[in-house]
N, CA, C and O of each residue as an XYZ file, in Angstrom:
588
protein
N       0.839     -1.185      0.000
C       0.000      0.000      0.000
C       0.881      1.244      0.000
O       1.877      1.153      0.718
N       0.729      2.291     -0.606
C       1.187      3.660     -0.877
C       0.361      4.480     -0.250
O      -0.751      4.033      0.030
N       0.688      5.826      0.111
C      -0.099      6.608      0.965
C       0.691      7.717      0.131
O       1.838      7.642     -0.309
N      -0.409      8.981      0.009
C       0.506     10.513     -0.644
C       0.710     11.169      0.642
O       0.422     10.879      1.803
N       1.428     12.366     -0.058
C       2.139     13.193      0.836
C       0.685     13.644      1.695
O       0.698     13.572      2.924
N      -0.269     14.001      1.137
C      -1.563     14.349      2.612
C      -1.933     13.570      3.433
O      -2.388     13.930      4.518
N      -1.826     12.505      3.119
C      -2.174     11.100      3.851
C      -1.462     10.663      4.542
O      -1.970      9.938      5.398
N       0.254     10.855      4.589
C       1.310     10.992      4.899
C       1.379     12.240      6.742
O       1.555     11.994      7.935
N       1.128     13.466      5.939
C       0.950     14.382      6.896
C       0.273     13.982      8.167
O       0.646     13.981      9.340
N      -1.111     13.557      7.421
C      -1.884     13.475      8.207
C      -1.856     12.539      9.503
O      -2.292     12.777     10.630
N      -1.097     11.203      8.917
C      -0.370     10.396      9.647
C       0.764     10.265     10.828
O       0.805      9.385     11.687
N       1.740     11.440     10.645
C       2.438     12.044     11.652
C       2.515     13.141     11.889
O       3.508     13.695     12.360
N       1.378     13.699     11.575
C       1.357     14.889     12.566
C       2.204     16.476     12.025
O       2.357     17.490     12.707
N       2.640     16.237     10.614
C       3.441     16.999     10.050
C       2.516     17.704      8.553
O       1.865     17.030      7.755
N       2.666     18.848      8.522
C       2.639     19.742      7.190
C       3.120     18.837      5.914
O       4.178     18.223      6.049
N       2.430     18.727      4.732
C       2.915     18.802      3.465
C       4.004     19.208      3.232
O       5.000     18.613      2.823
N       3.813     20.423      3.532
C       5.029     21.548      3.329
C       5.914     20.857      4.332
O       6.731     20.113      3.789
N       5.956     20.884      5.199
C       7.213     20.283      5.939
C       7.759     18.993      5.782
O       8.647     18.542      6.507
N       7.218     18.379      4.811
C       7.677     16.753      3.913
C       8.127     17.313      3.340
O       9.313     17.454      3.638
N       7.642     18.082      2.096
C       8.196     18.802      1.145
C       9.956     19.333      1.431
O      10.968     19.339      0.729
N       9.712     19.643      2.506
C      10.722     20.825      3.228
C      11.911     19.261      3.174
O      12.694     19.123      2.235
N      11.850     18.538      3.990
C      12.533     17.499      4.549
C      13.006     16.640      3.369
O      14.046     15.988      3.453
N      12.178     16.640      2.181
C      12.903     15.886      1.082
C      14.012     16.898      0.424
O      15.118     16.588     -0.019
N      13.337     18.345      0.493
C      14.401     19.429     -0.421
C      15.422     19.034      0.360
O      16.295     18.640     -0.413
N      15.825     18.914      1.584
C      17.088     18.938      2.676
C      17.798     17.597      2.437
O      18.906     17.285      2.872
N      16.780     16.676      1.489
C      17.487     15.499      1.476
C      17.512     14.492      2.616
O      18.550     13.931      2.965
N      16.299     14.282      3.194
C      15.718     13.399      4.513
C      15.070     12.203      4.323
O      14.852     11.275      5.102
N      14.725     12.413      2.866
C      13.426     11.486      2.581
C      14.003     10.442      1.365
O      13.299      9.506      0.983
N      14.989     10.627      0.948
C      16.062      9.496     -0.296
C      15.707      8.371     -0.602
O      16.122      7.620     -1.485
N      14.682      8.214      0.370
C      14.684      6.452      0.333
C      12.928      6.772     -0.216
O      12.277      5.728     -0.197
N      12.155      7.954     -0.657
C      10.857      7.772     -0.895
C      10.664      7.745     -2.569
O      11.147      8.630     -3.274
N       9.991      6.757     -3.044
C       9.462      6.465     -4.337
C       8.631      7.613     -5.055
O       7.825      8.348     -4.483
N       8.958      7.645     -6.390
C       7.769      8.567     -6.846
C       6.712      7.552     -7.635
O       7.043      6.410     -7.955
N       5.589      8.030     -7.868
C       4.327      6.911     -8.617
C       4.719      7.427    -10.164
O       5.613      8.267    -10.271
N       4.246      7.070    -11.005
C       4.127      6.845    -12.467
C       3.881      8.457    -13.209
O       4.193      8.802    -14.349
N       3.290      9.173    -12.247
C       2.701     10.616    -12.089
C       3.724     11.361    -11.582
O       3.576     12.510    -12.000
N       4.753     11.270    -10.840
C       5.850     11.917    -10.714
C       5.517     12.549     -8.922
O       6.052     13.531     -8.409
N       4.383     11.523     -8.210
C       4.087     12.361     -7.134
C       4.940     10.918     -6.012
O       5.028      9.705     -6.205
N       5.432     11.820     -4.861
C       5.642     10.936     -3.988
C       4.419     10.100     -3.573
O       3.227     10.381     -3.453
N       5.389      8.568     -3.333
C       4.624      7.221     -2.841
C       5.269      6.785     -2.167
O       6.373      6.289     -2.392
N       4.406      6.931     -0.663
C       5.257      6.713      0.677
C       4.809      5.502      0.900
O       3.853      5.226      0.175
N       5.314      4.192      2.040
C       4.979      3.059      1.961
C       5.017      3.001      3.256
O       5.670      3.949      3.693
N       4.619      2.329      4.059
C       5.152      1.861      5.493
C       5.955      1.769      6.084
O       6.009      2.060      7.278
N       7.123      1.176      5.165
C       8.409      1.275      5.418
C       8.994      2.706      5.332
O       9.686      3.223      6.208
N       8.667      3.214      4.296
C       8.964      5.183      4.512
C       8.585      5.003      5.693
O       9.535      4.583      6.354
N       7.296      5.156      6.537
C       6.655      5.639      7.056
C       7.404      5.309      8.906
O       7.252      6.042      9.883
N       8.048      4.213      8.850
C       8.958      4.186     10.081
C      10.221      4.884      9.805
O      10.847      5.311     10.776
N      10.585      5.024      8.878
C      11.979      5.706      9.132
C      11.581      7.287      9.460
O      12.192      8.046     10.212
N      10.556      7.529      8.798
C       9.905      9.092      8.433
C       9.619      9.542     10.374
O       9.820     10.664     10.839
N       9.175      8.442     11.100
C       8.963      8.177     12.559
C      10.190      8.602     13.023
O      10.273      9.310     14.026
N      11.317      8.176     12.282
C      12.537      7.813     13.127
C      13.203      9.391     12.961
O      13.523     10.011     13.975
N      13.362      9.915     11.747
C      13.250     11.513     11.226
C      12.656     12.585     12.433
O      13.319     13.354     13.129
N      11.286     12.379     12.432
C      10.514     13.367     13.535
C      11.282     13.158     14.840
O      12.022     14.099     15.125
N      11.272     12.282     15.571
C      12.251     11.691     16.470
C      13.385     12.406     16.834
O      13.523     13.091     17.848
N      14.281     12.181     15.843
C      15.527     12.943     15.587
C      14.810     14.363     16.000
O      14.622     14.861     17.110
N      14.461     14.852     14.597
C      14.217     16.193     14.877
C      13.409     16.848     16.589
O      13.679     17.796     17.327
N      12.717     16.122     16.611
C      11.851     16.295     18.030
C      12.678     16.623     18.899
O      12.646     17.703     19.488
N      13.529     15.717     19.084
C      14.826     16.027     20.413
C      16.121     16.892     20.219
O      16.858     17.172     21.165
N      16.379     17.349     18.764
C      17.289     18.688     18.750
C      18.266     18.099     17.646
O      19.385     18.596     17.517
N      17.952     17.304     17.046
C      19.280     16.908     16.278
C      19.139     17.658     14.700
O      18.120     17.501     14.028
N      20.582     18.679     14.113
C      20.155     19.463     12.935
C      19.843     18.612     11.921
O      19.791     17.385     11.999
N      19.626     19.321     10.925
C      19.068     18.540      9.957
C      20.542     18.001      9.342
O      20.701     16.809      9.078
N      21.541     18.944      9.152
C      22.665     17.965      8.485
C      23.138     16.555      9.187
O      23.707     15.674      8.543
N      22.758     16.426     10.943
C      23.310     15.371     11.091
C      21.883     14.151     10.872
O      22.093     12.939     10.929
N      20.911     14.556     10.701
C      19.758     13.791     10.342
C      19.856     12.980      8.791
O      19.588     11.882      8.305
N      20.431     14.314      8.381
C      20.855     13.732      6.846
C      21.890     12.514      6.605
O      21.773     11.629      5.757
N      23.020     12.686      7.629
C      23.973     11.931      7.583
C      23.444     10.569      8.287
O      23.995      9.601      7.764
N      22.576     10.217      9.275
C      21.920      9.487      9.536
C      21.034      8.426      8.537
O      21.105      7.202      8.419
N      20.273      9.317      7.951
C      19.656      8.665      6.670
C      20.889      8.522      5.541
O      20.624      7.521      4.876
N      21.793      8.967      5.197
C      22.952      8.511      3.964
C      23.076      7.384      4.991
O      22.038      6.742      4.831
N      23.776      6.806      5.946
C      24.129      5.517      6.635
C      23.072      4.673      6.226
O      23.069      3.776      5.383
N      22.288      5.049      6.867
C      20.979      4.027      6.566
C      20.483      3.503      4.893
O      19.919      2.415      4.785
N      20.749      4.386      3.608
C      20.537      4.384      2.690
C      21.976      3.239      2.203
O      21.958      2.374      1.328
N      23.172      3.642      3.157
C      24.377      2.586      3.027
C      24.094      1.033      3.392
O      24.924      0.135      3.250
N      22.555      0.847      3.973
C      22.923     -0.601      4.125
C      23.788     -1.025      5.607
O      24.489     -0.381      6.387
N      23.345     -2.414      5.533
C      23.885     -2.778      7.109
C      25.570     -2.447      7.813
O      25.839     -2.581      9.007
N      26.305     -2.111      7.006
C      27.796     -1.895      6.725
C      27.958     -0.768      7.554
O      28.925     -0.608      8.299
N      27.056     -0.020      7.434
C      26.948      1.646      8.253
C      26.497      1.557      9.825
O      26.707      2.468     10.625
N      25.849      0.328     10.145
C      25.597      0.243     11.287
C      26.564      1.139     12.348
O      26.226      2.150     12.963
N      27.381      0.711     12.361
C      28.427      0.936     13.403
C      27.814      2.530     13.725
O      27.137      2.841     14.706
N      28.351      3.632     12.364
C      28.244      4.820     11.934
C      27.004      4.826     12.642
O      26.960      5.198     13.815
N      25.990      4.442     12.017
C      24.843      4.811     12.678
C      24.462      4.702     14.631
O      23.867      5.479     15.379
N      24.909      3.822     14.790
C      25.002      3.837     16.473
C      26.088      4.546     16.880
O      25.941      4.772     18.081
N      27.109      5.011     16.476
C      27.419      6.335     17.238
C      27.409      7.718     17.176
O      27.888      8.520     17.978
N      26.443      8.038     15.496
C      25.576      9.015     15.946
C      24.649      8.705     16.674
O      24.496      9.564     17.543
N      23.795      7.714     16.766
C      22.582      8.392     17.893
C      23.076      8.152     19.281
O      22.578      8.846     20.167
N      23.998      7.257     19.604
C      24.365      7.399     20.788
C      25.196      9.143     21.348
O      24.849      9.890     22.263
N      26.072      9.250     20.591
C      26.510     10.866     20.774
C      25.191     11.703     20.717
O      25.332     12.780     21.296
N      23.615     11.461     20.038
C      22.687     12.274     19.946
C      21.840     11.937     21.304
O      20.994     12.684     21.795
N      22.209     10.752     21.777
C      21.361     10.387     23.245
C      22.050     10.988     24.017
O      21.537     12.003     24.489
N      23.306     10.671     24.413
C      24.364     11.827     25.564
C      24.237     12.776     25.373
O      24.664     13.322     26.391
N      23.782     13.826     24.447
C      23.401     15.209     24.394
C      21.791     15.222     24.837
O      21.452     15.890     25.813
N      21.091     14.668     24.289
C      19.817     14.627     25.276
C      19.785     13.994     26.542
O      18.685     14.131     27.075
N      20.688     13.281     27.283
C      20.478     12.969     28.735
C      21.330     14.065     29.030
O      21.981     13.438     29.865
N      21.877     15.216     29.033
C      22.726     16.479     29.266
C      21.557     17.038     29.071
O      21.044     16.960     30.187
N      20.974     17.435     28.537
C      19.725     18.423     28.486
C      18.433     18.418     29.326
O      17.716     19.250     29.883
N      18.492     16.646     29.097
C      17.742     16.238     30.487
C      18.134     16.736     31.898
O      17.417     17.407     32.641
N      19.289     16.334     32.126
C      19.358     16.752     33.096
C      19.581     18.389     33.586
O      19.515     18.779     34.751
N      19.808     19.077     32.608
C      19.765     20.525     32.573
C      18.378     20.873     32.911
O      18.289     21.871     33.626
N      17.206     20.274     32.560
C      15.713     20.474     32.180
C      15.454     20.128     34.181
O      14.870     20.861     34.978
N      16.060     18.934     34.424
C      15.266     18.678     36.061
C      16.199     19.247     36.456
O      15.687     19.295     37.574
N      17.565     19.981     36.667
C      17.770     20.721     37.581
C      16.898     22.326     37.520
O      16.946     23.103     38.474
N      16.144     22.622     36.269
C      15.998     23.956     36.603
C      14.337     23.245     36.508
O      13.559     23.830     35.754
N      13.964     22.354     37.051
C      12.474     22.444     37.689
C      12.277     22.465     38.606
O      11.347     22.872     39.302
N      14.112     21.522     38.901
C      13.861     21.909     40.874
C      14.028     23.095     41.410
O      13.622     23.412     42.528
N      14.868     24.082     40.341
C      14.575     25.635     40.634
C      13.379     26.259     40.742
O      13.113     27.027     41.666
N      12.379     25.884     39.552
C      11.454     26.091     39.756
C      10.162     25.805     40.698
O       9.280     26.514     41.184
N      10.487     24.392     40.719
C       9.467     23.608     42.270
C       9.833     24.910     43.526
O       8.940     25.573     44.053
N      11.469     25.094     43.869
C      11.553     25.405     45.242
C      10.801     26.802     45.186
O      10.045     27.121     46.103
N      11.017     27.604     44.125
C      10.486     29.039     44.313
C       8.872     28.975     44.090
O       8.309     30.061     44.231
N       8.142     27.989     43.800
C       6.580     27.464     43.398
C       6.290     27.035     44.939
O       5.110     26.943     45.280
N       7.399     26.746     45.961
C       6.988     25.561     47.154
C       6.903     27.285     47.916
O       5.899     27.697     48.497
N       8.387     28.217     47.707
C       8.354     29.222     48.431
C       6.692     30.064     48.450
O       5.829     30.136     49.325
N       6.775     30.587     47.108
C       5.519     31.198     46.831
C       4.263     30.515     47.658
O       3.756     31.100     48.615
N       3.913     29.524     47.308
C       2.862     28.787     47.900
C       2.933     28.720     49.749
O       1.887     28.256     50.203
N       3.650     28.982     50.490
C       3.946     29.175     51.533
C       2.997     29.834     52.375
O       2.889     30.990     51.966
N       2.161     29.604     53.494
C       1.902     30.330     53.907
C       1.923     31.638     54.523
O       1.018     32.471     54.577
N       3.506     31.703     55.137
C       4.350     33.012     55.327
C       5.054     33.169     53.792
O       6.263     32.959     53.887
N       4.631     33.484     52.388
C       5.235     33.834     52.069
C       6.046     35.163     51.354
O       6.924     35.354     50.512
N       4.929     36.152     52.491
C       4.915     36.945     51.923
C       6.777     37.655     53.043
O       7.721     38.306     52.597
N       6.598     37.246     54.124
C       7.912     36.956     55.371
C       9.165     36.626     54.417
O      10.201     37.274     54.266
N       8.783     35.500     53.859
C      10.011     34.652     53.389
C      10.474     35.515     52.335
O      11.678     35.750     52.435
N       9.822     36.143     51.216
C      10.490     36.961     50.456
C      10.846     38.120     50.843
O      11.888     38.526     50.328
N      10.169     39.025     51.821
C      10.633     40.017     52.380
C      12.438     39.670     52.875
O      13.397     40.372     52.557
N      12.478     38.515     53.639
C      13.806     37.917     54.546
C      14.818     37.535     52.974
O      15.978     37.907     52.799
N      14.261     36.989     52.320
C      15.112     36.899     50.864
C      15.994     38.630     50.395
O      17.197     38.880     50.319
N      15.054     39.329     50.217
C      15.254     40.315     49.998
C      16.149     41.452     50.915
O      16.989     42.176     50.381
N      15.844     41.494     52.347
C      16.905     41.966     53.220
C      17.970     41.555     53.093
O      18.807     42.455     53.018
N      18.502     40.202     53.008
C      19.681     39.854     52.877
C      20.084     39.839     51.339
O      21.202     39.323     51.351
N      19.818     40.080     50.263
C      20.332     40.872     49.185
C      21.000     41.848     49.667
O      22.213     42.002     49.816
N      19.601     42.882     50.040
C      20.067     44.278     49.952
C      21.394     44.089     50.799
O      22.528     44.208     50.335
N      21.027     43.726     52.327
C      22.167     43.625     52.946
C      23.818     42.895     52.476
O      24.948     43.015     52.951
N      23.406     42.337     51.644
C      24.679     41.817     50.965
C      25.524     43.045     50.252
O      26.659     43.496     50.403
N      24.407     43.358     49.403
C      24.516     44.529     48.731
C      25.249     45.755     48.768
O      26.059     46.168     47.939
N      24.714     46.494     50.252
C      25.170     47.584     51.101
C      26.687     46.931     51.678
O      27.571     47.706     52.043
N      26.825     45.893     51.705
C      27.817     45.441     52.863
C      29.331     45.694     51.885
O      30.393     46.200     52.248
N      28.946     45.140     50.566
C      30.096     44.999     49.488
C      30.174     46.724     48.754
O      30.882     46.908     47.764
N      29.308     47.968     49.427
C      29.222     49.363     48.434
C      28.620     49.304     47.511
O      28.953     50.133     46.664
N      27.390     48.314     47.106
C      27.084     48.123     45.786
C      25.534     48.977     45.789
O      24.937     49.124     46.855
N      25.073     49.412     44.725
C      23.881     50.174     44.368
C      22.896     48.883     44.806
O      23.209     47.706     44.625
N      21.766     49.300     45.359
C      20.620     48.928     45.864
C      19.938     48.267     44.908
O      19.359     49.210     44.368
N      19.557     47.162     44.242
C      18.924     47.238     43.154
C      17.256     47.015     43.275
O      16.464     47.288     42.373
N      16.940     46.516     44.457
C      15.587     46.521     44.962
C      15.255     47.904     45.932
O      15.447     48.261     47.094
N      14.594     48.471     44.604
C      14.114     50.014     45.311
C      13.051     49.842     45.899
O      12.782     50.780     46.651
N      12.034     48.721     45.874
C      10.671     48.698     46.312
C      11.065     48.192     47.740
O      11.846     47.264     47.950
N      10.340     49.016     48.802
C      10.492     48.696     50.348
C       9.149     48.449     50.908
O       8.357     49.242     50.398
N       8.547     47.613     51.811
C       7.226     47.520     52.371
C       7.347     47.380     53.909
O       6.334     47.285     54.603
C-alpha cells in the first residue's frame, strides 16, 4: 500500500510543506515517486519518516539527520556509523535532560516558596539579605521597592 504526501501528513502529525521541506534537505532518499511523478510513501517510509521526527523532536540538525539517513541508505555496513551518531545524539539529550530537572527543581523550590503560607515573610527575609549583601560589598541597591 502507498499513501501521498496528505495522507502521509496526516499520519504524523506533520505539514505537506514540511515533507516537502525534509525531502528538499534530502531526509526522505529512500521515498518512491508513482508513475505521475508524485511521492509514494509506503510503510516502510513511514517508520523511518517516525525515526526523522524523532531525531528532529529532540534537537538533532538537519545535516546530522541527513547523515543518519545517507548511513541508513548505506545498508547494514553503516551500522556501526549509525550507532554512534545516535548514541553521541542520546548523551546530548540525557545532558539536556538533566539541565531540564535541575531547573524544575529551581522552579518547584520558588513554586513551594511562593505557595507558603508566610510567604509573603520569606520573600521580604530573601530580599533583606540581598540588599544587605549589597550595602555590605558598596554596591547600588537594586531593589528600590520597600514595604
Amino acid at each position: 500500500m502507498t499513501y501521498t504526501i496528505k495522507e502521509v501528513a496526516d499520519k504524523v502529525g506533520l505539514s505537506a510543506y514540511t515533507l516537502r521541506f525534509y525531502d528538499k534537505q534530502g531526509l526522505l532518499p529512500f521515498v518512491s515517486r508513482n508513475e505521475s511523478g508524485y511521492r509514494a510513501f509506503t510503510d516502510g517510509d513511514l517508520h523511518l519518516l517516525h525515526t526523522i521526527i524523532c531525531l528532529k523532536n529532540t534537537g538533532m540538525a538537519i545535516s546530522a539527520i541527513r547523515q543518519y539517513i545517507s548511513y541508513v541508505m548505506a545498508g547494514p555496513q553503516s551500522i556501526a556509523q549509525r550507532r554512534e551518531l545516535l548514541t553521541t545524539h542520546r548523551n546530548a539529550i540525557l545532558a539536556q535532560q538533566a539541565q531540564i530537572m535541575k531547573n524544575l527543581k529551581e522552579l518547584d523550590y520558588k513554586l513551594n516558596l511562593y505557595s507558603d503560607p508566610h510567604a509573603r515573610e520569606l520573600v521580604q527575609e530573601e530580599t533583606a539579605q540581598a540588599k544587605s549583601e549589597k550595602q555590605a560589598l558598596g554596591l547600588a541597591d537594586p531593589f528600590p521597592v520597600t514595604e
